[in-house]
DSSP file (Angstrom, degrees, kcal/mol; ACC not computed):
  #  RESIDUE AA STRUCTURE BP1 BP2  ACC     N-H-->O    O-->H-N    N-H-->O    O-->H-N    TCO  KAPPA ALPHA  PHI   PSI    X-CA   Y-CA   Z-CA
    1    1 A X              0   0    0      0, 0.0   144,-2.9     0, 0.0     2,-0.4   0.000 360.0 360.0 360.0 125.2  -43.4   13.8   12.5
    2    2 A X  B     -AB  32 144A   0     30,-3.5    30,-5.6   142,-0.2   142,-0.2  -0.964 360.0-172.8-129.5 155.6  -41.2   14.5    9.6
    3    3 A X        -     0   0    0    140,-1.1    28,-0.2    -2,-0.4   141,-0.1  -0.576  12.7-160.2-127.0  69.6  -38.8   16.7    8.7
    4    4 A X        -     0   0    0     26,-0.3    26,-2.9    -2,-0.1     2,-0.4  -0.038  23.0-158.3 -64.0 133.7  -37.0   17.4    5.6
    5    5 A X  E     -CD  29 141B   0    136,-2.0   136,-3.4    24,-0.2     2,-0.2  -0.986   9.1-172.9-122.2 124.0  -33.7   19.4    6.2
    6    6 A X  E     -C   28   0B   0     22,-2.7    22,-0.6    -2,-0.4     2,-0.5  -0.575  23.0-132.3-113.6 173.6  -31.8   21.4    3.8
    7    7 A X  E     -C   27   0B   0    129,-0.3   129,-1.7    -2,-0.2   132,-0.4  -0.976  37.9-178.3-134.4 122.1  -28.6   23.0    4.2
    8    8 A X  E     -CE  26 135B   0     18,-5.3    18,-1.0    -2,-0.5   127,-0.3  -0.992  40.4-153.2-150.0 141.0  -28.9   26.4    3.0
    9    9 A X  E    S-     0   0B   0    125,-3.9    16,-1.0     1,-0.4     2,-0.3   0.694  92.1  -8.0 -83.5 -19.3  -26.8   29.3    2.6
   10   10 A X  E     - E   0 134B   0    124,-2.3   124,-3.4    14,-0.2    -1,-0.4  -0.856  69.0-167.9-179.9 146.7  -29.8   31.6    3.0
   11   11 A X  E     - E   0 133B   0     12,-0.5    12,-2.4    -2,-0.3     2,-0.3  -0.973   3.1-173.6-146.9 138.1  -33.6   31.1    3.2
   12   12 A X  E     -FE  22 132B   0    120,-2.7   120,-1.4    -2,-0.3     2,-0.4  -0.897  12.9-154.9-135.3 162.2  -36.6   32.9    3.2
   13   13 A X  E     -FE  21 131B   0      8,-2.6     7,-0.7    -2,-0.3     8,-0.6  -0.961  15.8-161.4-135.9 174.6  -40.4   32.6    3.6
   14   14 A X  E     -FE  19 130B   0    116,-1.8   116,-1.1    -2,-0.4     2,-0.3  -0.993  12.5-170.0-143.7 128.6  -43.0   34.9    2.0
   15   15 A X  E >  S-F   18   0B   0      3,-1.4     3,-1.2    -2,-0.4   114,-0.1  -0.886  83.5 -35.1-117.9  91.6  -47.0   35.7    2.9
   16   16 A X  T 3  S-     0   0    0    112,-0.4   113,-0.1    -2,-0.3     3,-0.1   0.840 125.7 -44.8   5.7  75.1  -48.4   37.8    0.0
   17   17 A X  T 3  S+     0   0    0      1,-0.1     2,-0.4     0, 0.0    -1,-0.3   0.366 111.8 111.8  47.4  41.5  -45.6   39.2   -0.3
   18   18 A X  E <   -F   15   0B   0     -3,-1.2    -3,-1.4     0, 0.0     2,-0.5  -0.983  66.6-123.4-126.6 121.1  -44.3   40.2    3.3
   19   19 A X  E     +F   14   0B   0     -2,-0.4    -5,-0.3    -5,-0.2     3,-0.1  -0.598  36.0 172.3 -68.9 149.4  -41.3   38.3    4.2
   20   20 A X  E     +     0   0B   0     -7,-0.7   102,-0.3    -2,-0.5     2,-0.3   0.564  62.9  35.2 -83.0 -37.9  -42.1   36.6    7.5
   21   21 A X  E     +F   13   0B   0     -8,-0.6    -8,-2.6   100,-0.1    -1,-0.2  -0.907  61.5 169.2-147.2 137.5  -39.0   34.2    8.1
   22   22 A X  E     +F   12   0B   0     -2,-0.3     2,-0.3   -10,-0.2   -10,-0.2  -0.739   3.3 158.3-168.6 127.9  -35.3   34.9    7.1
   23   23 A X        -     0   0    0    -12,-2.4   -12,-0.5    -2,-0.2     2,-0.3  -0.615  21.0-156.2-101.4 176.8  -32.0   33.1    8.0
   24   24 A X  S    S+     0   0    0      1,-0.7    48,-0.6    -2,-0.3   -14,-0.2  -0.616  72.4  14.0-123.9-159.4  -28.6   33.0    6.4
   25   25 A X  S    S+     0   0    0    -16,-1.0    47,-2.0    -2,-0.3    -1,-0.7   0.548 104.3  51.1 -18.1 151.8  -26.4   30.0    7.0
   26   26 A X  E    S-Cg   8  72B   0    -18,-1.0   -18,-5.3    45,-0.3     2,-0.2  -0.862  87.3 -27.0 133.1-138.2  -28.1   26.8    8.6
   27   27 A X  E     -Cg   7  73B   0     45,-1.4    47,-3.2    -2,-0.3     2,-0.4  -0.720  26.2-146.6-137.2 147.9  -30.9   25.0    7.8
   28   28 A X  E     -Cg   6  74B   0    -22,-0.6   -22,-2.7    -2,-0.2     2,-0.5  -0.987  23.3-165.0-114.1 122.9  -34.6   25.0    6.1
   29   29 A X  E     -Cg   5  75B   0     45,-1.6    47,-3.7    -2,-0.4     2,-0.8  -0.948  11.6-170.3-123.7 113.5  -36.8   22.6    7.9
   30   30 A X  E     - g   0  76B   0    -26,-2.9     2,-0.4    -2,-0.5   -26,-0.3  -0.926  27.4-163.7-105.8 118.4  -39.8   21.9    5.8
   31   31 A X        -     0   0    0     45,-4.5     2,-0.5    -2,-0.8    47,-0.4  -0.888  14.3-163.5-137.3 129.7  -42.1   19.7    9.1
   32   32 A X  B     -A    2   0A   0    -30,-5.6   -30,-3.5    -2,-0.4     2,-0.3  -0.715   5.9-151.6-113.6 146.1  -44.8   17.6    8.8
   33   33 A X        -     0   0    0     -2,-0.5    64,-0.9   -32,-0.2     2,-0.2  -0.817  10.6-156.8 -86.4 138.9  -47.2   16.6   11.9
   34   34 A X  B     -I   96   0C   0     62,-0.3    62,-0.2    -2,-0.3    63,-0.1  -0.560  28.5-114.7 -29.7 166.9  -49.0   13.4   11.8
   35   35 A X  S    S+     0   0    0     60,-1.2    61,-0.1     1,-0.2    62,-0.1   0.993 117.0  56.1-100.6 -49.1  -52.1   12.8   13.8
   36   36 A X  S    S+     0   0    0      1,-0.2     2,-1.0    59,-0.1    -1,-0.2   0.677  87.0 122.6 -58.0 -32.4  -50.3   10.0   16.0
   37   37 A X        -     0   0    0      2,-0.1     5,-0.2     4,-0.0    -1,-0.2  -0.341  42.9-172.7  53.8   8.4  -47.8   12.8   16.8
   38   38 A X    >>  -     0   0    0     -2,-1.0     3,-2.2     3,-0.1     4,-0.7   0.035  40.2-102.8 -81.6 179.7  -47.3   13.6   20.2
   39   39 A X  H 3> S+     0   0    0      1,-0.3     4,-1.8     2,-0.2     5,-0.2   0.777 114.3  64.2 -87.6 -17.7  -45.4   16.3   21.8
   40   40 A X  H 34 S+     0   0    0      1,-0.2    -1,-0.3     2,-0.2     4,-0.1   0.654 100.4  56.0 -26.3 -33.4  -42.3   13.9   22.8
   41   41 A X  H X> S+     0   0    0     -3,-2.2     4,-1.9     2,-0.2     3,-0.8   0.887 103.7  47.3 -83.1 -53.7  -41.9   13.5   19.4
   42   42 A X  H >X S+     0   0    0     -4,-0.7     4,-2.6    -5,-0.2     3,-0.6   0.973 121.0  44.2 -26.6 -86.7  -41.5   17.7   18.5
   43   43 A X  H 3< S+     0   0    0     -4,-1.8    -2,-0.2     1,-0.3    -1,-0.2   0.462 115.1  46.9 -57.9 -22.5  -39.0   17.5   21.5
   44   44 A X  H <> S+     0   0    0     -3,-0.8     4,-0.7    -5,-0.2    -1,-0.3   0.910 114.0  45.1 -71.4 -66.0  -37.6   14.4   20.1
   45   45 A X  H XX S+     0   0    0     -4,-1.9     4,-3.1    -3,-0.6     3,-1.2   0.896 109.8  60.3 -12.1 -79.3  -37.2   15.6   16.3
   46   46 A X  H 3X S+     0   0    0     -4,-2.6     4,-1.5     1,-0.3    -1,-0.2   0.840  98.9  47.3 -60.6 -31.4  -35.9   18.7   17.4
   47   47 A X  H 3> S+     0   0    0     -5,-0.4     4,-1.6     2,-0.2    -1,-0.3   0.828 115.4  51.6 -71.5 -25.5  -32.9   17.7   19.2
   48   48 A X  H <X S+     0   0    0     -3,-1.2     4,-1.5    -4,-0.7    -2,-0.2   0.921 110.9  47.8 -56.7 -55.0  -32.1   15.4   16.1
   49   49 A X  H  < S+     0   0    0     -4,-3.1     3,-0.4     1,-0.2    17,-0.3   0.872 104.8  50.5 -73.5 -14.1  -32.4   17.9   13.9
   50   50 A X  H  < S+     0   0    0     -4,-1.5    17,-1.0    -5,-0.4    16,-0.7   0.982 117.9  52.1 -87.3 -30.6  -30.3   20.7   15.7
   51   51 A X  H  < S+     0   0    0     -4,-1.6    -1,-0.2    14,-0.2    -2,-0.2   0.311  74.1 129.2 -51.8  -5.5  -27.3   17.5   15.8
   52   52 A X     <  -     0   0    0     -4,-1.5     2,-1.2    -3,-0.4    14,-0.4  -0.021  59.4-136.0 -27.0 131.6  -27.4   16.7   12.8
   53   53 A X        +     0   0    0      1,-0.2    12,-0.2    12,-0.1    -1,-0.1  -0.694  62.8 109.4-113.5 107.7  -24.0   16.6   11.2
   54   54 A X        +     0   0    0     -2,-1.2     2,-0.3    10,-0.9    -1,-0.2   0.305  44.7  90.4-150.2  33.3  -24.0   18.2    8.1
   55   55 A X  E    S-J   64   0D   0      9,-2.8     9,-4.3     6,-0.2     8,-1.3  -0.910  81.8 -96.8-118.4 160.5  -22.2   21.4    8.1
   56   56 A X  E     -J   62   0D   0     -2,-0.3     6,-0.2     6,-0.2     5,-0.1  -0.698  28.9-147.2 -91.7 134.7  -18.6   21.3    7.3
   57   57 A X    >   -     0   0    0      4,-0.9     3,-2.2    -2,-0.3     7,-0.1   0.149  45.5 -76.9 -71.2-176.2  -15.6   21.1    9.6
   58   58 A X  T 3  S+     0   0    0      1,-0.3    -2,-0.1     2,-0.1    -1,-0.0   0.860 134.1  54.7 -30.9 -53.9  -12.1   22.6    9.1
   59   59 A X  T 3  S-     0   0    0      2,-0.1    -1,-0.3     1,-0.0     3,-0.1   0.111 127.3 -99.5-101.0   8.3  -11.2   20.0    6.8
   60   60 A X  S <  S+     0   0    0     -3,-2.2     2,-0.7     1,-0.2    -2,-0.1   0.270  80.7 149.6 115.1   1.8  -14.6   20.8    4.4
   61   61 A X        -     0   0    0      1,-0.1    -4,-0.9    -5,-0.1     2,-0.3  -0.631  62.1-128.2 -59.7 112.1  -16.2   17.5    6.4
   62   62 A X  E    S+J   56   0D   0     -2,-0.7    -6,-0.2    -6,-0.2    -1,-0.1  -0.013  76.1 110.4 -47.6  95.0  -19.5   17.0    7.1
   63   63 A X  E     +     0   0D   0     -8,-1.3     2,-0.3    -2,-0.3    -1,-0.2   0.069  55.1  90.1-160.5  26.5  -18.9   16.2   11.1
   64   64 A X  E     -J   55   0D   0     -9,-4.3    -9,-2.8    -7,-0.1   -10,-0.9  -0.991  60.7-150.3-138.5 165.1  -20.6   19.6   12.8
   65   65 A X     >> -     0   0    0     -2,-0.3     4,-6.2   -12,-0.2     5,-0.5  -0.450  35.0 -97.4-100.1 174.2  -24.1   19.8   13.8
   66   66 A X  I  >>S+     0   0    0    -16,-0.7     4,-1.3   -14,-0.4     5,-0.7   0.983 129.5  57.1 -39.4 -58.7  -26.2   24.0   13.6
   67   67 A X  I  45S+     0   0    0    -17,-1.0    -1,-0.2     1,-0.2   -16,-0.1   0.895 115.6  31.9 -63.5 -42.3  -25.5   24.3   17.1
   68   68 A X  I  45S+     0   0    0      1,-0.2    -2,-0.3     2,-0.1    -1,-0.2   0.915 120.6  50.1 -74.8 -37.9  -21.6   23.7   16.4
   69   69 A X  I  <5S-     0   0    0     -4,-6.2    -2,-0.2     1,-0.1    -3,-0.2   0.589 112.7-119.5 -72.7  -4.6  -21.6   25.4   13.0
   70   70 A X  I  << +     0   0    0     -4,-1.3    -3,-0.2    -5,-0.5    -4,-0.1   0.607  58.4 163.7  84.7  -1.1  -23.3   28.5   14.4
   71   71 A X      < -     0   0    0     -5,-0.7   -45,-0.3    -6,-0.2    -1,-0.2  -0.372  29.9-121.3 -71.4 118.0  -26.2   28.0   12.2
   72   72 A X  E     -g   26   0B   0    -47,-2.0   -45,-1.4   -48,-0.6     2,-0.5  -0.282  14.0-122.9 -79.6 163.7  -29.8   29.2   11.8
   73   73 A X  E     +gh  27 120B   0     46,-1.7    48,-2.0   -47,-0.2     2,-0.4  -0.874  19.3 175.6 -88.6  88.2  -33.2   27.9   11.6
   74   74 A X  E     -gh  28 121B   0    -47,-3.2   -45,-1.6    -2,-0.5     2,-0.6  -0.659  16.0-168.4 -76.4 126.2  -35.9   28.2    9.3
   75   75 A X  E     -gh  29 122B   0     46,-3.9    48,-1.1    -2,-0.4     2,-0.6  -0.891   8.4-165.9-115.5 109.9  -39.1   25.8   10.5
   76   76 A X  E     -g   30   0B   0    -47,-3.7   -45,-4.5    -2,-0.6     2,-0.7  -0.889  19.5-140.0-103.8 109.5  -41.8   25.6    7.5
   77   77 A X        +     0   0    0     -2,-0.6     2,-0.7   -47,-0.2   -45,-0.1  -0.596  35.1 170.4 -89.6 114.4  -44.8   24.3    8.7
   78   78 A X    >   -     0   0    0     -2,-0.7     3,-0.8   -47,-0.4     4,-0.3  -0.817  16.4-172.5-121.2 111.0  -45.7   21.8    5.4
   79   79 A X  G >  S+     0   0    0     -2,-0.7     3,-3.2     1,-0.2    -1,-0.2   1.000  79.2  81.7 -73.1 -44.2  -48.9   19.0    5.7
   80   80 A X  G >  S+     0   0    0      1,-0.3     3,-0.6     2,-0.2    -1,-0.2   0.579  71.2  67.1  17.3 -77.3  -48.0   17.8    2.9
   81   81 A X  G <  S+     0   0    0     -3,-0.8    -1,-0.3     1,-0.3    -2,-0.1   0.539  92.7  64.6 -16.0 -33.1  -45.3   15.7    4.3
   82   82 A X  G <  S+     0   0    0     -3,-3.2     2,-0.8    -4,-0.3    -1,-0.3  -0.105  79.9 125.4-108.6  30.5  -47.9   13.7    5.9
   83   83 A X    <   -     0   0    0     -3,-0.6     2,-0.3    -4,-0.2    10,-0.2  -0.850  53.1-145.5-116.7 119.8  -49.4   12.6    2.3
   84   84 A X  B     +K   92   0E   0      8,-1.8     8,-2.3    -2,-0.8    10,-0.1  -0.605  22.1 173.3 -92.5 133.0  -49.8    8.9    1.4
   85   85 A X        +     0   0    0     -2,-0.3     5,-0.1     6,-0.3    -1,-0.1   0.681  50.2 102.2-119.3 -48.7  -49.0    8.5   -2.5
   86   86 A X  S    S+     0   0    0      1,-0.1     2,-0.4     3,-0.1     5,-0.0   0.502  74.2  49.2 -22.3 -46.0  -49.1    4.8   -2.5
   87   87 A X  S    S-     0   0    0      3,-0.1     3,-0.2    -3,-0.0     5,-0.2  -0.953 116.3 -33.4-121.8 106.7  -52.6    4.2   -4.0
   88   88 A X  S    S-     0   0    0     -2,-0.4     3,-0.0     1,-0.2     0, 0.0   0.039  88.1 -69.7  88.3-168.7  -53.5    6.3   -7.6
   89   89 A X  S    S+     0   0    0      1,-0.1     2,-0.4     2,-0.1    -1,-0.2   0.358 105.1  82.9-107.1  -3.7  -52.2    9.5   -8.2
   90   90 A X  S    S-     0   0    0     -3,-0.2    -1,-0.1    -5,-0.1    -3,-0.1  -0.959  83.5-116.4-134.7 128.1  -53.9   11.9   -5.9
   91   91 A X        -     0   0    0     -2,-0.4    -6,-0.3     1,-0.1    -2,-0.1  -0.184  20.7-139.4 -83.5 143.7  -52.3   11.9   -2.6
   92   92 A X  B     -K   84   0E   0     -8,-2.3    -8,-1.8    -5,-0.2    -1,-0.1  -0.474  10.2-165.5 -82.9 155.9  -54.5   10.7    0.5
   93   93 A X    >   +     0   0    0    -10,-0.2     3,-7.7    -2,-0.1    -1,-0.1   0.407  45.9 123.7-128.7  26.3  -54.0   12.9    3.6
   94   94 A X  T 3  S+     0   0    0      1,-0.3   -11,-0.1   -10,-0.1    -1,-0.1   0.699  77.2  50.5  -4.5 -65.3  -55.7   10.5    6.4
   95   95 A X  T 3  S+     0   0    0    -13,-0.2   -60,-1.2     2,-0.1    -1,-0.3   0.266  82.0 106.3 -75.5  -0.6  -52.7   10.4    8.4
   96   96 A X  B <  S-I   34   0C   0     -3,-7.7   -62,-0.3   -62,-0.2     2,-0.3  -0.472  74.5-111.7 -84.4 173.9  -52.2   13.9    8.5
   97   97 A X        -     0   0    0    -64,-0.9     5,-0.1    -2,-0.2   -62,-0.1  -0.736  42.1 -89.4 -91.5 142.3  -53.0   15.7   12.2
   98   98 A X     >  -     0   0    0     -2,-0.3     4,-1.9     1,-0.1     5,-0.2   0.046  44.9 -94.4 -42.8 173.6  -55.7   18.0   12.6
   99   99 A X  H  > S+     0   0    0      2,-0.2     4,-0.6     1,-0.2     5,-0.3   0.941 122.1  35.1 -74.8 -67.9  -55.2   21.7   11.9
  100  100 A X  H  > S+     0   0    0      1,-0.2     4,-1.8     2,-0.2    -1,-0.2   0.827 115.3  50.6 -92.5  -4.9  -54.5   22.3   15.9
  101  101 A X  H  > S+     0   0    0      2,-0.2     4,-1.6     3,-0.1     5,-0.2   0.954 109.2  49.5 -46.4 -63.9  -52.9   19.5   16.9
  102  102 A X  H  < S+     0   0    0     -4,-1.9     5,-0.2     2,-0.2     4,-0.2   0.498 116.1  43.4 -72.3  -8.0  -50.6   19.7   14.3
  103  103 A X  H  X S+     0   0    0     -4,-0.6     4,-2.2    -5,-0.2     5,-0.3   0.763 111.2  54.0-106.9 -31.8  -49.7   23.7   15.2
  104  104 A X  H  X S+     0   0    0     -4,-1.8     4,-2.9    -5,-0.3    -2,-0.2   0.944 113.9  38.9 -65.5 -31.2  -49.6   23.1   18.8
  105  105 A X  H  X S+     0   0    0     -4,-1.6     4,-3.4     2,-0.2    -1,-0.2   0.878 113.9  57.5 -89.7 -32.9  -46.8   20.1   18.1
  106  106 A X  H  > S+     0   0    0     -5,-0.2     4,-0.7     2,-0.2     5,-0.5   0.977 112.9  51.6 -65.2 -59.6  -45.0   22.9   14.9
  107  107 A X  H >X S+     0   0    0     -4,-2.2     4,-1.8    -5,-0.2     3,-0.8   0.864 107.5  45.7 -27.6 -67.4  -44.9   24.9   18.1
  108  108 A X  H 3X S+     0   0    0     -4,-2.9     4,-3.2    -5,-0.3     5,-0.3   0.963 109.1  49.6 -23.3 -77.8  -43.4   22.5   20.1
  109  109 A X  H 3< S+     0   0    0     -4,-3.4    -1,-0.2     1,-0.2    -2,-0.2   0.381 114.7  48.4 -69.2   7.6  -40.7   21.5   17.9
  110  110 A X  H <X S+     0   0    0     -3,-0.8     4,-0.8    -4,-0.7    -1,-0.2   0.616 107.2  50.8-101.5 -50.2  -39.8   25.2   17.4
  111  111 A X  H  X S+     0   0    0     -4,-1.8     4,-4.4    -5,-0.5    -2,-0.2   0.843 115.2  51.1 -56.6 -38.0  -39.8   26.2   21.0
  112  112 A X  H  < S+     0   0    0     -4,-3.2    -1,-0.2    -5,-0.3    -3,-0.2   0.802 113.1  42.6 -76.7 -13.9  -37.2   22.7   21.3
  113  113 A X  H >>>S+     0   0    0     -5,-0.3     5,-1.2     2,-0.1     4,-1.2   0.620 113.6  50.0-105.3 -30.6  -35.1   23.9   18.7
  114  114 A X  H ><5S+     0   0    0     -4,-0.8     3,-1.8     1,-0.2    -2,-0.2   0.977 111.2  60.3 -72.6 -48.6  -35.2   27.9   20.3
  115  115 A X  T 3<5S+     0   0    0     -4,-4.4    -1,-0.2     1,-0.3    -2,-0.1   0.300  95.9  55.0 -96.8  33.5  -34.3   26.0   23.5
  116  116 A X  T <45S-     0   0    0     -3,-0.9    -1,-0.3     2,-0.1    -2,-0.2   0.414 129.5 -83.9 -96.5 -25.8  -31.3   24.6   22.5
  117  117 A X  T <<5S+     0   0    0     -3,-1.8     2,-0.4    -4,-1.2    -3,-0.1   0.232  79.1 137.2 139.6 -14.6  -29.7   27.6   21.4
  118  118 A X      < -     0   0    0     -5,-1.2     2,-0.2     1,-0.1    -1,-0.2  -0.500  55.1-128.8 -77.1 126.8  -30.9   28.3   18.0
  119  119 A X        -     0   0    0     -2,-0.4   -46,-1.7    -3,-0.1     2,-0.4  -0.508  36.1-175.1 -51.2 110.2  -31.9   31.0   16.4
  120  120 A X  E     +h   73   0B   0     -2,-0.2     2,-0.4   -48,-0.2   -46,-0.2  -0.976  14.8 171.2-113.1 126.6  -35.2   30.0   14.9
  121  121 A X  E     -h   74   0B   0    -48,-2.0   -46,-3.9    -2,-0.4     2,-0.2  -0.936  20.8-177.7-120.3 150.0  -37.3   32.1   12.5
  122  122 A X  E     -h   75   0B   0     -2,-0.4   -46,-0.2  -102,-0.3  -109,-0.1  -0.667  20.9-100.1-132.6-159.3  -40.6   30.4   10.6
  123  123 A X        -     0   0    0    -48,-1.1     2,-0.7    -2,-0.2    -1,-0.2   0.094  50.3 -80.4 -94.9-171.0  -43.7   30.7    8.1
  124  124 A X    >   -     0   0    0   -110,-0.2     3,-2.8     3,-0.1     5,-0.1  -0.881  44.8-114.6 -92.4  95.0  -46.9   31.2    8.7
  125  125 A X  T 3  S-     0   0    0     -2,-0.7     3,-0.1     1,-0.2   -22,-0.0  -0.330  95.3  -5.6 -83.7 161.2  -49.0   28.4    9.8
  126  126 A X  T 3  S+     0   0    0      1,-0.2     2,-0.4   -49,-0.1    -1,-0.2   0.411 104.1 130.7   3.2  36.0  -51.6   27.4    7.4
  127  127 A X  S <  S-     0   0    0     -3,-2.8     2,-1.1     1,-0.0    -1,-0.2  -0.688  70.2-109.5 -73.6 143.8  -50.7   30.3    5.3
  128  128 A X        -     0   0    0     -2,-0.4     2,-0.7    -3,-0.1  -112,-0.4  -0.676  48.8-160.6 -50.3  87.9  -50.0   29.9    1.8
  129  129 A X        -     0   0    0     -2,-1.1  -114,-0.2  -114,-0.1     2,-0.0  -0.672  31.1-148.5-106.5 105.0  -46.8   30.3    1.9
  130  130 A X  E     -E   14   0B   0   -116,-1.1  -116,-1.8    -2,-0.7     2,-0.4  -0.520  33.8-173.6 -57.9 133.5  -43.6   31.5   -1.1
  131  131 A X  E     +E   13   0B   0   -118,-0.2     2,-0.3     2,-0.0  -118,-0.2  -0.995   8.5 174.6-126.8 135.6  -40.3   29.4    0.6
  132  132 A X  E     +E   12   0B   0   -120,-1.4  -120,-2.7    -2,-0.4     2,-0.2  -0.980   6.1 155.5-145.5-164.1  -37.2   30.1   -1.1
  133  133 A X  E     -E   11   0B   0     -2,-0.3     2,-0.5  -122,-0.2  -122,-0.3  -0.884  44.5-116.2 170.0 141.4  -33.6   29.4   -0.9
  134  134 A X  E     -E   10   0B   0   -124,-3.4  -125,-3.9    -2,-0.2  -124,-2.3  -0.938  37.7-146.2-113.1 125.2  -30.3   28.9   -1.9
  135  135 A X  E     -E    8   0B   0     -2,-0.5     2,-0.3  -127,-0.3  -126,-0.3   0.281   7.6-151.2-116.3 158.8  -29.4   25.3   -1.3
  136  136 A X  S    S-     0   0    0   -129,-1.7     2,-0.4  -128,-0.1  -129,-0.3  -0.838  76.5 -14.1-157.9 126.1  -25.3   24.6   -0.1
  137  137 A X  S    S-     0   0    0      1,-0.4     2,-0.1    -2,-0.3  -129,-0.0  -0.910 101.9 -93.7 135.6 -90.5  -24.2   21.2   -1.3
  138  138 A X        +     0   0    0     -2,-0.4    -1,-0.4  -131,-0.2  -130,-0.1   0.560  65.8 172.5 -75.4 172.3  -26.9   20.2   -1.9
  139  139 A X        +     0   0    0   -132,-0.4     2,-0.5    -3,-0.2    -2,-0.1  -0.718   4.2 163.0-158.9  93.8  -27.6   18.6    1.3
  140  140 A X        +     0   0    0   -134,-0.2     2,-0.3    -2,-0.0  -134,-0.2  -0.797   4.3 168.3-113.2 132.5  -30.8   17.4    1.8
  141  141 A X  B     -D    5   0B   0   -136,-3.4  -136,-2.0    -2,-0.5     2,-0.3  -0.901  24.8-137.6-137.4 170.8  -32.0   14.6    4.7
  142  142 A X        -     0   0    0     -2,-0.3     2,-0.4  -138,-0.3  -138,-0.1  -0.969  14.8-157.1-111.8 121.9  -35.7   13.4    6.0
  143  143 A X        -     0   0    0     -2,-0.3  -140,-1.1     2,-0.0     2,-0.4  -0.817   9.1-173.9 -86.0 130.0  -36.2   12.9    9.8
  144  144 A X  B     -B    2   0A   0     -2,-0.4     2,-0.3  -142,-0.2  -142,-0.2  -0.942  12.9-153.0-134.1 125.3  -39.0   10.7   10.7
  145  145 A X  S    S+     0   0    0   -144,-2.9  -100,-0.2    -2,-0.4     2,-0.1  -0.808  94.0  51.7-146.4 122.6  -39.8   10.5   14.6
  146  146 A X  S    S-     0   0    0     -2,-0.3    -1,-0.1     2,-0.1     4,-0.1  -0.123  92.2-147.6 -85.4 152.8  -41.0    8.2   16.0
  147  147 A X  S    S+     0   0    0      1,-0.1     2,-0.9    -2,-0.1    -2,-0.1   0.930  92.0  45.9 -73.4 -29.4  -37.5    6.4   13.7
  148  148 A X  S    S-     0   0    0     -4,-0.1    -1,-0.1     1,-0.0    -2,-0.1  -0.834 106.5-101.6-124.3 125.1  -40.2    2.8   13.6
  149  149 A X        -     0   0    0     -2,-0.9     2,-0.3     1,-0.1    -2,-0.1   0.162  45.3-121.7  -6.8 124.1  -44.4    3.1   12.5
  150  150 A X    >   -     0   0    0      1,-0.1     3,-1.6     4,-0.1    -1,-0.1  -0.679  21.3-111.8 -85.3 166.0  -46.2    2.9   16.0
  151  151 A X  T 3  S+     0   0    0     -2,-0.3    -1,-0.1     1,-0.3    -2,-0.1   0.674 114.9  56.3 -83.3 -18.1  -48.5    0.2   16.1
  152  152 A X  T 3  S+     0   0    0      2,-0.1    -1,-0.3  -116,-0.1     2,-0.1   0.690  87.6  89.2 -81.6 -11.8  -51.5    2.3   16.2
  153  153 A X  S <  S-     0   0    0     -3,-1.6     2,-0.1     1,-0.1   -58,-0.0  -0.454  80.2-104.8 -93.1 153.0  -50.8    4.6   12.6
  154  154 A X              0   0    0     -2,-0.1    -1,-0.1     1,-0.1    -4,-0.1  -0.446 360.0 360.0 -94.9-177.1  -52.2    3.2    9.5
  155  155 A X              0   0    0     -2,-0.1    -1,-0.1    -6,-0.0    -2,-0.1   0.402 360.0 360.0-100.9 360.0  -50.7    1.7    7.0
């Protein structure tokens, strides 16, 4: 799984034209499923990302995570993420997980994030989806878990 994480003063998601998803302060979690993927990995992922330290302390330092900053949660389900670039200009998506694998595991990691203590709102899955947001920093990271390639995903 990966997860790009923004630090956002406020975030929205959009379905022809009905919002769906709205924080303010926290985080926009744009997450992509691989097919090797399993639900350890949601459950894994999500506890990184709600510890993340990237909101700022007293002293304007990045050293508290959402759960200390008080923070919310957008979760944007994107396959994308799962798109191999290396070779030519149009991106392969081999690696990505099928359609319900990959919602049952967006599921997961949403339910792991809710049952940590955060307030999570999301998208649509495999909706076409408007994301927008106003960005605080910026402060932008990529999660990948499992953290090292398993021996079975290709290359």
């Amino acid at each position: 799984m990966r997860a790009v994480v923004q630090r956002v003063h406020r975030a929205e998601v959009r379905v022809a034209g009905e919002v769906v998803g709205r924080i303010g302060c926290g985080s926009l979690v744009l997450l992509g499923v691989a097919r090797t993927d399993d639900p350890s990995d949601a459950v894994a992922l999500a506890a990184r990302t709600a510890r993340l330290r990237i909101f700022p302390d007293e002293a304007g330092r990045m050293n508290l995570s959402i759960l200390e900053a008080g923070g919310e949660a957008l979760v944007v389900s994107q396959f994308t993420l799962a798109g191999d670039t290396r070779r030519g200009h149009r991106p392969s998506f081999e690696t990505a997980a099928a359609p319900e694998q990959a919602e049952t595991l967006y599921e997961r990691y949403v339910h792991s994030l809710a049952a940590l203590g955060l307030r999570v709102a999301t998208g649509r899955f495999r909706a076409m989806m408007e994301v927008e947001m106003v960005g605080d920093g910026p402060v932008t990271l990529i999660l990948d878990e499992p953290k090292e390639p398993r021996e079975d995903a290709r290359p």
